[in-house]
Residue, then its C-alpha position, 0 to 999 in steps of 0.5 A: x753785508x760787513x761784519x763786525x767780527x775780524x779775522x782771527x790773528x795770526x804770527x801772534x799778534x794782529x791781522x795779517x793782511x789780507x789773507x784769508x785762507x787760515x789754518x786748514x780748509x774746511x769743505x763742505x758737500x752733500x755726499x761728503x759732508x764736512x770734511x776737511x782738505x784731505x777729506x777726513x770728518x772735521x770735528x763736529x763741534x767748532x768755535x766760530x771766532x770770525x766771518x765775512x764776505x769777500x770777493x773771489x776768483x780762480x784763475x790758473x787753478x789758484x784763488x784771488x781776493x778782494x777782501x777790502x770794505x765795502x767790496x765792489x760790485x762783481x758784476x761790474x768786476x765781470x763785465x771787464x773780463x770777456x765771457x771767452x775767459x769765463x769758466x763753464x758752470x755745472x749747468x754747462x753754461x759760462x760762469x762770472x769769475x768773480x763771486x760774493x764768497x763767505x767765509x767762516x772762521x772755527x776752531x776745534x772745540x775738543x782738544x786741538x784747537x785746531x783752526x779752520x777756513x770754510x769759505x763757499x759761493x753758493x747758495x747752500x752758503x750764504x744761507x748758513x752764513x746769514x742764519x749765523x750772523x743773525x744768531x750772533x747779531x741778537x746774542x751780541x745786542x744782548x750780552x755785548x760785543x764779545x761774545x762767540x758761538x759753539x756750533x754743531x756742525x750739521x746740514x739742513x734742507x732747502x727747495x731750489x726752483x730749479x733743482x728741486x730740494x737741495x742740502x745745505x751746510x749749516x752751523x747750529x749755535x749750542x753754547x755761547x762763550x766769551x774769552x778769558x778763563x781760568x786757565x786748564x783745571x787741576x785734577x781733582x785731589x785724592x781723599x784724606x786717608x780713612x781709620x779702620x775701626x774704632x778710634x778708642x785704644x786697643x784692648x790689651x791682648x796676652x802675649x803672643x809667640x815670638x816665632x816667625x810666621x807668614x806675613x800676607x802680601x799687602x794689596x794691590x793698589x787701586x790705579x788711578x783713572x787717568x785724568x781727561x785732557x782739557x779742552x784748550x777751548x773751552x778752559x780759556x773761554x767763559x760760559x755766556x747766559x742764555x737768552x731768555x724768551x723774555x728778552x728776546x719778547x722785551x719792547x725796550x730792546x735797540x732792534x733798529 
């Protein structure tokens, strides 16, 4: 299915082409969960700014791609190449070279910013693709073309006919955002000094000895906490207002 949202910019300015592999490699696994190229946990709550679907094929250990719109049939694409070239599947058996594949675009929600590709074939895929597009499709009827998801990075369960229950990826919307912000918030100014005492003059006192005496050592100030790092994220980003169940009940609402 296309998709209304674009890839992500890169070099500053407009798309770059056809490249669809951006920033660093999101995977997914049932024994790994989400990790990214190097195997390390990816942060678990992303920025979905783009998706699509595109073609691939891995020859020579390297991915090729057919991204332009609307992509051809695999099937026909695979008939041309003989099943002798074809790779051996899981299930032992040849494999088409190429595949429907979906890809999804996050940036880390914390404080890098940080961008990710997560793109995958297979079935745990396209469902966690297509629960994500709808989510997006109604929110974007509701509040307009612009608007983005925060996700949590999760898995869920799904029953294969053949293998029986299976695991899945799955990117679970908590918040919706819209660009534009206000830039990172300033730190919190600290209270006006405060009087000790009564505000009325001093009581006149006899006088005292003038010979030198002890002075106490003055105490210690308070350290400031150190203020969080902003979340590069969220700072340039605006919050969107739920939707309500009323909206999503509203006969007016354009669903065709």
């Amino acid at each position: 299915m296309d998709t209304n949202v674009p890839s992500p910019p890169s070099n500053g300015g407009g798309l770059s082409g056809d490249r669809v592999r951006r920033g660093t490699v999101a995977r997914w696994s049932a024994t790994t969960g989400w990790v990214d190229r190097d195997g390390l946990p990816l942060p678990d709550t992303m920025l979905v700014v783009g998706y699509t679907t595109v073609l691939r094929r891995w020859k020579d250990k390297k991915p090729e791609y057919i991204t332009e719109h609307p992509l051809p049939d695999p099937k026909h694409l695979n008939a041309a190449i003989p099943v002798e070239e074809w790779e051996i599947g899981l299930d032992g058996d040849p494999t088409p070279p190429w595949k429907l594949t979906y890809v999804i675009y996050m940036v880390d929600a914390g404080k890098t910013g940080g961008l990710f590709t997560y793109a995958h074939d297979t079935y745990g895929a396209m469902l966690c693709f297509n629960n994500l597009e709808e989510a997006i499709g109604v929110m974007r009827l509701l509040r307009g073309e612009h608007v983005l998801p925060i996700v949590h990075l999760e898995k869920r369960q799904w029953k294969s006919p053949k293998y029986g229950m299976q695991t899945r990826p799955h990117l679970q919307p908590i918040e919706w955002r819209t660009p534009g912000g206000g830039g990172p918030k300033l730190a919190p100014q600290s209270p006006p000094p405060q009087l000790i005492g009564p505000a009325t003059a001093p009581t006149p006192t006899a006088p005292t000895s003038t010979a030198p005496t002890a002075q106490s050592p003055a105490p210690a100030a308070t350290p400031t906490p150190p203020t969080p790092p902003a979340s590069t994220v969220l700072d340039n980003t605006k919050p969107v207002k739920p939707v309500t169940v009323a909206e999503l009940v509203a006969d007016e609402i354009p669903w065709k």
